[in-house]
N, CA, C and O atoms as a DFTB+ gen file, in Angstrom:
600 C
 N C O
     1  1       0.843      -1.182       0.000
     2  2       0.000       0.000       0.000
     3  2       0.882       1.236       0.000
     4  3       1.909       1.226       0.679
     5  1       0.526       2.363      -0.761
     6  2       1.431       3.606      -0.712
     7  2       0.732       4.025       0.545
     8  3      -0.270       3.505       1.036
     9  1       1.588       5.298       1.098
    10  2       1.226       6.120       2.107
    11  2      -0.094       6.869       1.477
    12  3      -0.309       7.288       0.339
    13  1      -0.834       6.869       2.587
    14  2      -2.152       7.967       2.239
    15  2      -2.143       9.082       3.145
    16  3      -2.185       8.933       4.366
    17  1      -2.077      10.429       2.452
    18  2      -2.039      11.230       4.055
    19  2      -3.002      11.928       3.889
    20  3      -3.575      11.937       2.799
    21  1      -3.366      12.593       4.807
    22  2      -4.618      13.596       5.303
    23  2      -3.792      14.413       5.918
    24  3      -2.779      14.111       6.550
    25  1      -4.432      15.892       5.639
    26  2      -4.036      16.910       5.970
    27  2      -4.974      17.544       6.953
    28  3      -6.105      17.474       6.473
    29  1      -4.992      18.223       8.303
    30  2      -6.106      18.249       9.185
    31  2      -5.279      19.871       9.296
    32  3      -4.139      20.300       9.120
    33  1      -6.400      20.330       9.631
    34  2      -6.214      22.217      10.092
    35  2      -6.244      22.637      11.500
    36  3      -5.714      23.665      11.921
    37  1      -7.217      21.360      12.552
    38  2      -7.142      22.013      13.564
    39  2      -7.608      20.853      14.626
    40  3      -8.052      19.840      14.085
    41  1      -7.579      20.853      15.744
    42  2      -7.583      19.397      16.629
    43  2      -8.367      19.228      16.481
    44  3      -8.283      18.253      15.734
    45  1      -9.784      19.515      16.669
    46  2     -11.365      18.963      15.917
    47  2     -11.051      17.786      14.943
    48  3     -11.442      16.651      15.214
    49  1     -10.154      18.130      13.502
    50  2     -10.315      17.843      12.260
    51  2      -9.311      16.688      13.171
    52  3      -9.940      15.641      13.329
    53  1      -8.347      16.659      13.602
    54  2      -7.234      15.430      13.732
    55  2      -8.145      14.285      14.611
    56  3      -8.131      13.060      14.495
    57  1      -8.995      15.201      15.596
    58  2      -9.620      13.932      16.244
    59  2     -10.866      13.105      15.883
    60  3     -11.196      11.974      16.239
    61  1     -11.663      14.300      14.798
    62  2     -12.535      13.589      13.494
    63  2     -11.800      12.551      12.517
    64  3     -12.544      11.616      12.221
    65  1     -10.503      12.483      11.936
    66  2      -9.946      11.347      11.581
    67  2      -9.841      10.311      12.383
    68  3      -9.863       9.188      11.879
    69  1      -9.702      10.471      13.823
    70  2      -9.382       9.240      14.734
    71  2     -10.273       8.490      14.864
    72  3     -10.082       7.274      14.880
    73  1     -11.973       9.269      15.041
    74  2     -12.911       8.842      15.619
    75  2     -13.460       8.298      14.413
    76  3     -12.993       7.159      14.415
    77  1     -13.953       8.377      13.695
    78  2     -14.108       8.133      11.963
    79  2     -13.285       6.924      12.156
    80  3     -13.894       5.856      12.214
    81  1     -12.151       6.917      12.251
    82  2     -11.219       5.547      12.075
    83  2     -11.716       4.397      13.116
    84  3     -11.862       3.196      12.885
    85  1     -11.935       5.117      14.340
    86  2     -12.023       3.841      15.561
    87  2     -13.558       2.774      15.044
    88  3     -13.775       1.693      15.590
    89  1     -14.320       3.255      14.114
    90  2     -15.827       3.416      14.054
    91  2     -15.860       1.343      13.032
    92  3     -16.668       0.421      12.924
    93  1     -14.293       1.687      12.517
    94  2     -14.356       0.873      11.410
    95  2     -13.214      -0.105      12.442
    96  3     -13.087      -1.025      11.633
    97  1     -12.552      -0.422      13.327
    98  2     -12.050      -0.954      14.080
    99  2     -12.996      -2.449      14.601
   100  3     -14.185      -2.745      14.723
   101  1     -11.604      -3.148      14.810
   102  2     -12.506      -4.859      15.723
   103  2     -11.260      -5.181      16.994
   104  3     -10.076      -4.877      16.852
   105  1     -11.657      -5.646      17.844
   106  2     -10.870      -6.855      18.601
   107  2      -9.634      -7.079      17.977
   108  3      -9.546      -7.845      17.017
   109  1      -8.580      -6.419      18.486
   110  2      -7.213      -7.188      18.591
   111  2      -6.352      -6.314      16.911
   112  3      -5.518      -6.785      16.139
   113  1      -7.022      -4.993      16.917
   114  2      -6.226      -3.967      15.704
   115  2      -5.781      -3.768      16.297
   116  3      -6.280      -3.924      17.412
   117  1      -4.212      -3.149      16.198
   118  2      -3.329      -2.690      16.873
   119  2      -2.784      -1.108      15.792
   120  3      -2.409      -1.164      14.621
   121  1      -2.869      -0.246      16.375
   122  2      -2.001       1.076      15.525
   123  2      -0.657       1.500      16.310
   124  3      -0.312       1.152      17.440
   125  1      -0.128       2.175      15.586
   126  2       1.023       2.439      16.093
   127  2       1.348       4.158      15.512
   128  3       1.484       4.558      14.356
   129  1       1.387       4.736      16.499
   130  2       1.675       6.109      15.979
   131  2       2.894       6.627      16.509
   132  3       3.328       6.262      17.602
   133  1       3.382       7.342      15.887
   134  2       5.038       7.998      15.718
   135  2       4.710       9.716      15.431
   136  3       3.700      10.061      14.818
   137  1       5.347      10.343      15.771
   138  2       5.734      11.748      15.564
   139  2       6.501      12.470      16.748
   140  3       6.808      11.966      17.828
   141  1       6.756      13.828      16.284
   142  2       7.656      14.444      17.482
   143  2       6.877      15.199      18.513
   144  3       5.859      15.830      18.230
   145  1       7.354      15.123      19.645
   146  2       6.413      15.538      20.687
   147  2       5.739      16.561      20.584
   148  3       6.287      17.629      20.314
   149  1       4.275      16.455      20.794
   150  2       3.462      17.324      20.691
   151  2       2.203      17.629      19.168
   152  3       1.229      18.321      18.873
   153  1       3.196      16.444      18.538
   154  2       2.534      16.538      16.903
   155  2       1.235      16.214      16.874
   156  3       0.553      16.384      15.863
   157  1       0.721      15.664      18.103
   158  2      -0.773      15.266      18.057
   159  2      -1.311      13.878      18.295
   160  3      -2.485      13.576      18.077
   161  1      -0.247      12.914      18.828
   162  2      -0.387      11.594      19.024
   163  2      -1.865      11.327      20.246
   164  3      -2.900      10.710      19.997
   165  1      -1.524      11.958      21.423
   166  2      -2.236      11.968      21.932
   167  2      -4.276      12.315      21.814
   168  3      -5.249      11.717      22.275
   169  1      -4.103      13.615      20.925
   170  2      -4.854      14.475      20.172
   171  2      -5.769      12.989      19.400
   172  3      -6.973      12.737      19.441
   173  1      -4.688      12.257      18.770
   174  2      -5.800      11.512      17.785
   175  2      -6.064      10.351      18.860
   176  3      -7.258      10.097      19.022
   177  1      -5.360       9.773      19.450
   178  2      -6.041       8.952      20.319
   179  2      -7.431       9.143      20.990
   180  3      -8.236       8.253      21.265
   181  1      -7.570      10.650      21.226
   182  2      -9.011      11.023      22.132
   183  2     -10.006      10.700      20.942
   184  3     -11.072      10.146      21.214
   185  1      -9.710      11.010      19.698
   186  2     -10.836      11.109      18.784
   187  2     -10.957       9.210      18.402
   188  3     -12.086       8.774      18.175
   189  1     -10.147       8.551      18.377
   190  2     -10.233       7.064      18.926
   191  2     -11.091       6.777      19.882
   192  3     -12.138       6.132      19.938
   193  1     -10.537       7.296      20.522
   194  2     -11.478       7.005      22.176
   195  2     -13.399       7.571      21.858
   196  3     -14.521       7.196      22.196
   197  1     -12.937       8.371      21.239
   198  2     -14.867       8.820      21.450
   199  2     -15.586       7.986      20.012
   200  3     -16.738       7.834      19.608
   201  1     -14.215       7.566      19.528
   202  2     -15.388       6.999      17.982
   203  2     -15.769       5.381      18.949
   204  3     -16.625       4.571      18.592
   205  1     -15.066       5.269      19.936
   206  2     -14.989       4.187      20.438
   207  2     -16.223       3.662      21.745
   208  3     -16.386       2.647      22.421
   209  1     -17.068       5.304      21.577
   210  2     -17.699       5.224      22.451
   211  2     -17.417       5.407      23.891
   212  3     -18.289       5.393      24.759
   213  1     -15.925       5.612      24.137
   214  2     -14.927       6.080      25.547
   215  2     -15.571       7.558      25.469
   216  3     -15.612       8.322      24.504
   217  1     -16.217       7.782      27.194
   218  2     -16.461       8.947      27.601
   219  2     -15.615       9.960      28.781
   220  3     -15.668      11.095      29.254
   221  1     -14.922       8.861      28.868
   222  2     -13.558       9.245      30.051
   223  2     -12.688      10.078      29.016
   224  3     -12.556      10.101      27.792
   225  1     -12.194      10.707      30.038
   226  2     -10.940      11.702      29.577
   227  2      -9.865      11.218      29.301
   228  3      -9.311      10.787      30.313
   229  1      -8.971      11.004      27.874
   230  2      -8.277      10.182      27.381
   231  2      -7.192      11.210      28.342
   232  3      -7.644      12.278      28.754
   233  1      -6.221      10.945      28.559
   234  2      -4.362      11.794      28.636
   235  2      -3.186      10.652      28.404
   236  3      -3.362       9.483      28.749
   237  1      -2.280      10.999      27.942
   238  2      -1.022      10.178      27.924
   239  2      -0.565       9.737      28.896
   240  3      -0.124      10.379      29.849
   241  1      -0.637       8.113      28.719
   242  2      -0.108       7.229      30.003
   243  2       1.633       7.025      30.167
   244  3       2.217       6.025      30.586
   245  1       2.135       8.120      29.765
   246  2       3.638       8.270      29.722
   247  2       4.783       7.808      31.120
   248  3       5.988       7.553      31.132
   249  1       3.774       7.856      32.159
   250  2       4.549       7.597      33.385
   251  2       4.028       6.437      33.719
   252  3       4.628       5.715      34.515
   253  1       2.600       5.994      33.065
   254  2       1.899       4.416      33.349
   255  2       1.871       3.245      32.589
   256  3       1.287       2.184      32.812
   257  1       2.805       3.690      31.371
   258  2       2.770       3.569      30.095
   259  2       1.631       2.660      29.395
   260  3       1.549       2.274      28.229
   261  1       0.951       2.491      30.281
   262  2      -0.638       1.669      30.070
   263  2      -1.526       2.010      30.362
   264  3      -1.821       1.842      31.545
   265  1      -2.607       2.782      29.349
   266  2      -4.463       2.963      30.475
   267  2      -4.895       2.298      29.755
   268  3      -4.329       1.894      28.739
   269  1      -5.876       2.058      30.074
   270  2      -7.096       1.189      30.034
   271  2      -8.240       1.727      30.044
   272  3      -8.533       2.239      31.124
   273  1      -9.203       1.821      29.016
   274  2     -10.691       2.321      28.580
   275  2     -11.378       1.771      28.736
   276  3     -10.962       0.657      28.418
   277  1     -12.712       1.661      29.186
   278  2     -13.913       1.351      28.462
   279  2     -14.819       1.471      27.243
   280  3     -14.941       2.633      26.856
   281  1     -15.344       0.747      26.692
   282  2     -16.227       1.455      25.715
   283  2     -16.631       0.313      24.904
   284  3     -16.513      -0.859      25.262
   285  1     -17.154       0.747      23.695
   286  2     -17.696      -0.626      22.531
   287  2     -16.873      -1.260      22.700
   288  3     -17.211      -2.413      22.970
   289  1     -15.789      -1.071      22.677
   290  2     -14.471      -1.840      22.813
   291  2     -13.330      -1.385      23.476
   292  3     -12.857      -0.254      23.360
   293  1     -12.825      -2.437      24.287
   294  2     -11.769      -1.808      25.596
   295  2     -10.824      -0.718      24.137
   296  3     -10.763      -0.749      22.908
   297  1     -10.370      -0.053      25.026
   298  2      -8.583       0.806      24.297
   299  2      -7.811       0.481      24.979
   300  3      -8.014       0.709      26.171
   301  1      -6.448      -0.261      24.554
   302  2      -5.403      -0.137      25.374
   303  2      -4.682       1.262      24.832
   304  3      -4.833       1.492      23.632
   305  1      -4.137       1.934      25.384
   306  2      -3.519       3.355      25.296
   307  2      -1.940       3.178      25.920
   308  3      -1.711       3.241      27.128
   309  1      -0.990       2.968      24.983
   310  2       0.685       3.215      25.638
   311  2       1.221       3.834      25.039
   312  3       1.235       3.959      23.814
   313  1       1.818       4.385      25.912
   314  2       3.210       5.476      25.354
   315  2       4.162       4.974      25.892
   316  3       4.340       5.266      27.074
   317  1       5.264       3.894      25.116
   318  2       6.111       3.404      25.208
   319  2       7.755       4.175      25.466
   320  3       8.874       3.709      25.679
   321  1       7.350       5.206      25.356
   322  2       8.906       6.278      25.285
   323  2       9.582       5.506      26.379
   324  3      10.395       4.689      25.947
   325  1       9.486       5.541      27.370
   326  2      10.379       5.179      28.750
   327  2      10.760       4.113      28.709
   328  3      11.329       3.670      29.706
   329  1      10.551       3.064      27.222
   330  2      10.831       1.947      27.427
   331  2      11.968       1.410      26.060
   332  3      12.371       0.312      25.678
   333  1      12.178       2.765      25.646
   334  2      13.832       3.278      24.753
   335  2      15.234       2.256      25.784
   336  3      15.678       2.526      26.901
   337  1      15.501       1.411      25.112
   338  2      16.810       0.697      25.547
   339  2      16.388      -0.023      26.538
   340  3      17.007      -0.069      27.601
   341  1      15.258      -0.692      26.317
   342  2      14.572      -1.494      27.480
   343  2      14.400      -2.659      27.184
   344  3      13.935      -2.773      26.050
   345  1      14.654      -4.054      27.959
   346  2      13.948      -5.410      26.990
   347  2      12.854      -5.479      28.192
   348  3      12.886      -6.518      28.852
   349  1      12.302      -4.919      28.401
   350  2      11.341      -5.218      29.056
   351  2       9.771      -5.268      28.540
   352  3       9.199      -4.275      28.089
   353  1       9.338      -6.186      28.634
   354  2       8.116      -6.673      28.245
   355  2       6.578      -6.648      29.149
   356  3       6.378      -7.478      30.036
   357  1       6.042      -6.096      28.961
   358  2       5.036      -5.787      29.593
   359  2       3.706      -6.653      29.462
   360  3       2.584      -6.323      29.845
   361  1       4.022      -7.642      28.937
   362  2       2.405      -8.134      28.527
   363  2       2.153      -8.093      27.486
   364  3       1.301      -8.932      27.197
   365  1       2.697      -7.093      26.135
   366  2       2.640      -6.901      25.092
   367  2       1.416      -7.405      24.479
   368  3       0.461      -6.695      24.162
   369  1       1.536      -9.282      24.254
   370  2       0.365      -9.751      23.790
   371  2      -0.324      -9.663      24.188
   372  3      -1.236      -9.491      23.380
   373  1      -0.733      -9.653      25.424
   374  2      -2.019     -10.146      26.059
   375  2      -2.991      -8.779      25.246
   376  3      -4.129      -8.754      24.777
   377  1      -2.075      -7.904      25.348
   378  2      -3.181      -6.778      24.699
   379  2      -3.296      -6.652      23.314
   380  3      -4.372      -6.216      22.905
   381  1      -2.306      -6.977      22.380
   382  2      -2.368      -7.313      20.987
   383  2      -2.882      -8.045      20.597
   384  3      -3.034      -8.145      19.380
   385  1      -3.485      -9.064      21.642
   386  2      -3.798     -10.286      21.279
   387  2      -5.582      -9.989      21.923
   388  3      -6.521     -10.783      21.878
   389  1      -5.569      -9.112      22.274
   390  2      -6.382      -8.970      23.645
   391  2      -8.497      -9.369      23.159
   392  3      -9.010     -10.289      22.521
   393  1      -9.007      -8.330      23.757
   394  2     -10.543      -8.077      23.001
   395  2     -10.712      -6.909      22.728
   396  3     -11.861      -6.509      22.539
   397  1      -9.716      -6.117      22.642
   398  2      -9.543      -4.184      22.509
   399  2      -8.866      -3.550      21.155
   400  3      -8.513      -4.136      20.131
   401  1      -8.833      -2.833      21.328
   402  2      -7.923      -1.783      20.905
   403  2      -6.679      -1.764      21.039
   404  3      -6.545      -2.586      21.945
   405  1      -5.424      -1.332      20.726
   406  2      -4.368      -0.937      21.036
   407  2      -3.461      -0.108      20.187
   408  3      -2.881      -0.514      19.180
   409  1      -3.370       1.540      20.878
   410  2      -2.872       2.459      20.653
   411  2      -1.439       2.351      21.153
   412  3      -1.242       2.118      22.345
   413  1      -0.353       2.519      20.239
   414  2       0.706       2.704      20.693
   415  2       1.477       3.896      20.428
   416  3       1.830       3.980      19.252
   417  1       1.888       4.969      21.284
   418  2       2.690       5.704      20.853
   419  2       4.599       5.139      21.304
   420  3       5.143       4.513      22.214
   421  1       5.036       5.854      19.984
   422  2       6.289       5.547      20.153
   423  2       6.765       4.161      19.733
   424  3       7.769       3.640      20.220
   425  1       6.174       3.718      19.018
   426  2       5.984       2.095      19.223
   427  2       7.599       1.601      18.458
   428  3       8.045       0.455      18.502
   429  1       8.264       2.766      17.797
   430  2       9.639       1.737      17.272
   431  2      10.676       1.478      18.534
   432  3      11.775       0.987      18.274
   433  1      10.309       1.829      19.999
   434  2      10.925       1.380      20.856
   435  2      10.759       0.035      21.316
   436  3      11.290      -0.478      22.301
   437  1       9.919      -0.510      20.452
   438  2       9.121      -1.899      21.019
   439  2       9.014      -2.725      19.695
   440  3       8.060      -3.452      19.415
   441  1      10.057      -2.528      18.961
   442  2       9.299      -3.414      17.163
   443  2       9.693      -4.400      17.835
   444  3       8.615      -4.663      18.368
   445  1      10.389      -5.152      18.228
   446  2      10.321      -6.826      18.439
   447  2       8.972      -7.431      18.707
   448  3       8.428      -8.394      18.167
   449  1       8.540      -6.597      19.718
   450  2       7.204      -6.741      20.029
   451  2       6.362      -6.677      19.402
   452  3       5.385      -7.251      19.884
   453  1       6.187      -6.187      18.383
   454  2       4.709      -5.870      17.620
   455  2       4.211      -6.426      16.640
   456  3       4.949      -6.769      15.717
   457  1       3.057      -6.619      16.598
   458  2       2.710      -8.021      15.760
   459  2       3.096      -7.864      14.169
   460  3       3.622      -6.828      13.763
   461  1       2.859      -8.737      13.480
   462  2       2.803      -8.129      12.002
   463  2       2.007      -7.491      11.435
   464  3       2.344      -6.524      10.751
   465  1       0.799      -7.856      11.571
   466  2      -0.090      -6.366      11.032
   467  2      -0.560      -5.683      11.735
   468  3      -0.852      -6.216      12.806
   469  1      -0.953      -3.986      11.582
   470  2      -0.649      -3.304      12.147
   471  2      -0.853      -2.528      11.158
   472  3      -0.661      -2.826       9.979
   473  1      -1.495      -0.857      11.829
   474  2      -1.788      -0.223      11.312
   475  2      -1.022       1.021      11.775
   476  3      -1.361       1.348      12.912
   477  1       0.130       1.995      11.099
   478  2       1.181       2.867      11.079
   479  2       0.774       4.246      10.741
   480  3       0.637       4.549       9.556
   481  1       0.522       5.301      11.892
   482  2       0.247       6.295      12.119
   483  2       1.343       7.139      12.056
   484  3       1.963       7.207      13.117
   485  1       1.805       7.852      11.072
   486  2       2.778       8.572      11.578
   487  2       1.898      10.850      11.548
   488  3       1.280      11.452      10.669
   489  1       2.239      11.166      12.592
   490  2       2.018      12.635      12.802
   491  2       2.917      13.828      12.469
   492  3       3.748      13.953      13.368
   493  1       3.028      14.541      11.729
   494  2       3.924      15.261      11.606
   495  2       3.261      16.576      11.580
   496  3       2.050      16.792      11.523
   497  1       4.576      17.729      11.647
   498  2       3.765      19.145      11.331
   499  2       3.572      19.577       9.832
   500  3       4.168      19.158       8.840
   501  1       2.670      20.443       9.919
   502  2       2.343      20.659       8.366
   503  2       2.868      22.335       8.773
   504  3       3.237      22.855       9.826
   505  1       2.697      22.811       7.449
   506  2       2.577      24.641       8.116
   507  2       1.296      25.243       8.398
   508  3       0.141      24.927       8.113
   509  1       1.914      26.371       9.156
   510  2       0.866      27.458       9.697
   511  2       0.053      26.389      10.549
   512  3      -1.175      26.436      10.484
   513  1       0.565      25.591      11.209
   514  2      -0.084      24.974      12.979
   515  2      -0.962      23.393      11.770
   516  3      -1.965      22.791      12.156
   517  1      -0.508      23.194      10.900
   518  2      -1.792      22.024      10.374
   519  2      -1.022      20.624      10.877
   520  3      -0.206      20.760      11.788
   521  1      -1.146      19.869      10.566
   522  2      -0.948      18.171      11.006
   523  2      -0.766      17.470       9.224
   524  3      -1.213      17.909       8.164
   525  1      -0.027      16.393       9.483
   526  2      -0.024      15.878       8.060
   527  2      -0.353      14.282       9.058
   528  3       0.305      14.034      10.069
   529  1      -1.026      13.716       8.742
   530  2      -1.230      12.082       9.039
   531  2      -0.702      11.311       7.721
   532  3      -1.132      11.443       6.575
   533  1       0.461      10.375       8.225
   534  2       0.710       9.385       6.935
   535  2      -0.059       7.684       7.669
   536  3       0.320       7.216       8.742
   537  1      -1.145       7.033       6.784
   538  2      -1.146       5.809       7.275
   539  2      -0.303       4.472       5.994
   540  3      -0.552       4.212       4.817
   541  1       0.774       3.892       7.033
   542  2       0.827       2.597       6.475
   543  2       0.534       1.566       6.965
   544  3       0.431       1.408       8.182
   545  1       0.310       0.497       5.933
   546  2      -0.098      -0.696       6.775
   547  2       0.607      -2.125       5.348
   548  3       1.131      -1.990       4.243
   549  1       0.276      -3.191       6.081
   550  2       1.185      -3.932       4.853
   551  2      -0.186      -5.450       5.471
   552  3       0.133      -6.626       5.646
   553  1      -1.348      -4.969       5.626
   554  2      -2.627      -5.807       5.942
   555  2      -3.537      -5.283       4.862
   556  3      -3.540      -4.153       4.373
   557  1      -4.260      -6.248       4.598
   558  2      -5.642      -5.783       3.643
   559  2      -7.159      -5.136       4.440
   560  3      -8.157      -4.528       4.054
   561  1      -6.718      -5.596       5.556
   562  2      -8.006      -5.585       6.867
   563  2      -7.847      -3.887       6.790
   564  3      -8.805      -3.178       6.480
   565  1      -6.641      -3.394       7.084
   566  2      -6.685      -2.183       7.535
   567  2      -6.464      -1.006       6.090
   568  3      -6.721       0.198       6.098
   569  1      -5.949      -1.779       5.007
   570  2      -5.878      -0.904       3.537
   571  2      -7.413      -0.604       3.658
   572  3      -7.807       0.545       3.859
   573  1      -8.452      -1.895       3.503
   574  2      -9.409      -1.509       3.307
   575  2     -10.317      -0.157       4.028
   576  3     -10.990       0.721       3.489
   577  1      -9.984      -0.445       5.557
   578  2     -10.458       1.019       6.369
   579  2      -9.307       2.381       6.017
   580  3      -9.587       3.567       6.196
   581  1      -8.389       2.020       5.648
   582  2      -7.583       3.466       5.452
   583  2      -8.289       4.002       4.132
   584  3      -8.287       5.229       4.033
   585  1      -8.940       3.233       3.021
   586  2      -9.215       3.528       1.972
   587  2     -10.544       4.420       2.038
   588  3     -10.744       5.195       1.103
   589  1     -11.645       4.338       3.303
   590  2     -12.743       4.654       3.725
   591  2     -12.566       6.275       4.609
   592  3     -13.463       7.080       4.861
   593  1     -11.383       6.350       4.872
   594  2     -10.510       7.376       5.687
   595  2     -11.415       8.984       4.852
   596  3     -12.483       9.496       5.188
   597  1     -10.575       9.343       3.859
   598  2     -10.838      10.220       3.082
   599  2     -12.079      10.791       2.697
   600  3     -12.110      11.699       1.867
């Protein structure tokens, strides 16, 4: 699959892509999002969380590196940063493998870990304050919902 990106103007629009995305989600997708701090990782996770039917207040589990949602379907939510030069394993599958969701930020600190398919969020800045979203994926499950994206 080539990269598909979306261009968003303002956190509304980044967390309308998320939530839009979570809508087309099942049991045991896993994403993985990348960008530089502040690019909006978090930002699209909330709009995840509400397409997800999560009414709790999403925030970055950076010091917990794990929350846990409710909703149509659990979210697992990690921000793996703290775990840069780490072999430490957390359970990994149980949640990849799980009945949820699973959001990963930071996730090339953890590729051993991560399953093979998988859906690749990357966030970057655009100009004048916009967001550029690139999705890859190398699954047909998730080409097909990235294709519904737009």
């Amino acid at each position: 699959m080539n990269k598909l990106k979306i261009n968003t103007n303002t956190v509304q629009e980044t967390m309308l892509i998320g939530e839009k995305l979570a809508k087309m989600l099942r049991a045991g997708d896993v994403l993985t999002l990348e960008g530089e701090l502040g690019a909006g990782k978090t930002t699209f996770t909330k709009g995840i969380a509400k397409g997800l039917g999560i009414t709790r207040n999403v925030s970055s589990p950076t010091f917990t590196i794990v929350k846990e949602y409710e909703g149509n379907l659990p979210l697992y939510h990690m921000d793996v940063y703290r775990l840069e030069h780490s072999d430490e394993d957390i359970g990994f599958d149980e949640y990849f493998n799980g009945n949820g969701v699973t959001v990963v930020e930071w996730a090339s600190f953890i590729e051993e870990y991560l399953p093979e398919h998988l859906l690749n969020i990357r966030i970057n800045y655009g100009e004048e304050g916009s967001r550029v979203l690139e999705f890859t994926t190398n699954s047909t499950h998730f080409e097909s919902i990235v294709n519904e994206l737009p």
